[in-house]
C-alpha positions as CSV (number, residue, x, y, z in Angstrom):
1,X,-7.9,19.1,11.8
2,X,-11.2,17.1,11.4
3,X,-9.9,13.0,11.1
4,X,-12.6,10.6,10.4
5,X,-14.1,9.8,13.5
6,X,-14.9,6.0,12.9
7,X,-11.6,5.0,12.3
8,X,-10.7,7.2,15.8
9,X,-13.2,5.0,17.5
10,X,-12.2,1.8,15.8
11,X,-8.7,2.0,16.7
12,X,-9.0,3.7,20.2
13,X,-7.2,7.2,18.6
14,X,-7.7,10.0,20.2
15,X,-7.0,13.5,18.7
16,X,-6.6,16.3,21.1
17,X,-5.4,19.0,18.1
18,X,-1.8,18.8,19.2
19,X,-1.4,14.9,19.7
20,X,-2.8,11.4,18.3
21,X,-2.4,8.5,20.7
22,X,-3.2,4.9,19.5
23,X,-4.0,2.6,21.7
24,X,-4.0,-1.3,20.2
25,X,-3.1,-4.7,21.4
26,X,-0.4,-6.2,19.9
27,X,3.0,-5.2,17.9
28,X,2.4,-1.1,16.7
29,X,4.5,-0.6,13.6
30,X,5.6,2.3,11.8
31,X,3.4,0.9,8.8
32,X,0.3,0.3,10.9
33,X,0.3,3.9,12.3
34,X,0.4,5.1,9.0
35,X,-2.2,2.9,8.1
36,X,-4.4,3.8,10.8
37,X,-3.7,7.7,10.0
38,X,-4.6,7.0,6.7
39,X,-8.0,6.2,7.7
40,X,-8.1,8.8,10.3
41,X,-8.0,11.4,7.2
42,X,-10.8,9.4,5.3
43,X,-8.8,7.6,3.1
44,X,-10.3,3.7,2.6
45,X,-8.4,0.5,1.6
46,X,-7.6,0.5,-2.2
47,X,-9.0,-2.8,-3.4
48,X,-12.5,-1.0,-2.1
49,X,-12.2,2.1,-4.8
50,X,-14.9,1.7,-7.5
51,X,-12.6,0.5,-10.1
52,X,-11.4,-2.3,-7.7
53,X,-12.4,-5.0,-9.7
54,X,-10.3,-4.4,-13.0
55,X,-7.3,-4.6,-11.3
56,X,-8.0,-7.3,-8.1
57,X,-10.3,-10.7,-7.6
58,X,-11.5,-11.1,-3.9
59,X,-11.8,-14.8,-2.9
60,X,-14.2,-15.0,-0.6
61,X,-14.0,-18.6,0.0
62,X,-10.7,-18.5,1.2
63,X,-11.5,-15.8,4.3
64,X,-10.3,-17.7,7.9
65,X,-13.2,-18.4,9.8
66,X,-14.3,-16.2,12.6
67,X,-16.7,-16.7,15.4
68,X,-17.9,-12.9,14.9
69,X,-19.3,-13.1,10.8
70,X,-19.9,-8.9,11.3
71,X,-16.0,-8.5,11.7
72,X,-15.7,-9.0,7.8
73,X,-18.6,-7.0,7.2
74,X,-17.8,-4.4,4.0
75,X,-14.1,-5.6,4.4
76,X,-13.9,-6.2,0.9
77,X,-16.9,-4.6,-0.5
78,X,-16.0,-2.5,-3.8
79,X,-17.7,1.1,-3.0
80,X,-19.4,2.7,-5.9
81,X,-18.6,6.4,-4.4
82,X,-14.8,5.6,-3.4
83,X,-13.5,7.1,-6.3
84,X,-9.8,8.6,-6.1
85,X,-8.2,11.0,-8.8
86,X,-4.8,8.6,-8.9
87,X,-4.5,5.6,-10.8
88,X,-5.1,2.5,-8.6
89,X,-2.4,1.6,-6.4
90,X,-1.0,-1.7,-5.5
91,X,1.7,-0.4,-3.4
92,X,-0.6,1.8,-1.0
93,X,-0.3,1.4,2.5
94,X,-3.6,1.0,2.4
95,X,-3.8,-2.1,0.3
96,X,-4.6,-5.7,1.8
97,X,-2.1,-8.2,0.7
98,X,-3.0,-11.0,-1.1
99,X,-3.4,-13.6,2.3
100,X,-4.9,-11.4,4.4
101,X,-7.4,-12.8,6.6
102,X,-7.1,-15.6,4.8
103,X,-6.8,-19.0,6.7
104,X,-2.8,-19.6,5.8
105,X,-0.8,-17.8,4.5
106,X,-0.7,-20.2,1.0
107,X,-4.4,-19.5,0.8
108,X,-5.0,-15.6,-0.9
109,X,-8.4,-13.8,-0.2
110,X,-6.9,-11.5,-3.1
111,X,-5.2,-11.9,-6.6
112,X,-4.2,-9.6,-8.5
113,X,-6.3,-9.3,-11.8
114,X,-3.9,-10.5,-14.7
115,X,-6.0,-7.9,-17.2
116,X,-4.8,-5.1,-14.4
117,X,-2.0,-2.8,-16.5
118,X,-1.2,-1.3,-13.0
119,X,0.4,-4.1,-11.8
120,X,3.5,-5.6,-13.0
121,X,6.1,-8.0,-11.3
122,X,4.9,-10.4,-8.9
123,X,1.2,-11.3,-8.7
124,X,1.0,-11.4,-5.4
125,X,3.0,-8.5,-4.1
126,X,1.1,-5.8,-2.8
127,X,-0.4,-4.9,0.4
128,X,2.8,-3.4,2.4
129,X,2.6,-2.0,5.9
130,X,6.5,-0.1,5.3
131,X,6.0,3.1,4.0
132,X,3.2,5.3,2.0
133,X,3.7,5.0,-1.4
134,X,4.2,8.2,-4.0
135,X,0.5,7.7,-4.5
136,X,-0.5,8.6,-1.1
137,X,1.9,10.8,-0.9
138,X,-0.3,12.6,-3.6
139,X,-3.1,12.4,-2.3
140,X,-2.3,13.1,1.5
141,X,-1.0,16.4,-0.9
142,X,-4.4,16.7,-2.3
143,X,-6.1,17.0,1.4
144,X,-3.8,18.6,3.5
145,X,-2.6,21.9,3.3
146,X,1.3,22.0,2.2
147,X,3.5,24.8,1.3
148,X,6.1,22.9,-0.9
């Protein structure tokens, strides 16, 4: 299987055809290798699709400071060409939650959009690291081959 080679790079995987290693600093969850894999397969972070801006609000002002400005480079960046066939997703693995990289955890870099009909509940619960959701379930389904 071809994965996305930046993400490979960017997270030290290595993909031999039988086995993927990962090789980060730090606590390696069940989530975050999901996560990571996600990306290996060329999926991006949700509140990046094109239609990212009807459903979330990115706060830049509340980003933590960082002594390396590139690192948030594109991080949040809505991408014109990132265009899924499901419905937006606030429950993707892939989804930043609402204080991440933000400078506490009271501070959010993103809200959810009140005029989004695909969220409902709690405005600021979205961006697990558990489990994929049934949406990438679908589209994992959509890319890989599967016989059932």
């Amino acid at each position: 299987m071809n994965l996305n080679s930046r993400y490979l790079n960017y997270y030290q995987i290595q993909d031999d055809g039988k086995t993927i290693k990962v090789d980060r600093t730090g606590t390696l969850t069940r989530g975050i290798v999901l996560h990571l894999l996600m990306h290996a397969f060329g999926f991006r972070h949700e509140h990046r699709r094109a239609d990212a801006e009807y459903h979330v609000i990115f706060q830049e002002d509340k980003l933590r400071e960082t002594s390396n400005p590139v690192f948030y480079a594109g991080l949040f960046d809505v991408d014109p060409s990132y265009q899924p066939t499901t419905p937006y997703d606030f429950g993707s693995i892939l989804h930043f939650g609402p204080s991440d990289f933000a400078e506490s955890s009271t501070d959010y870099t993103l809200i959810a959009n009140p005029c989004s009909k695909n969220h409902t509940g709690d405005p600021n619960a979205f961006g697990q690291r558990s489990d994929l959701s049934p949406t990438d379930i679908v589209r994992l389904k959509e890319i890989l081959p599967c016989n059932g």
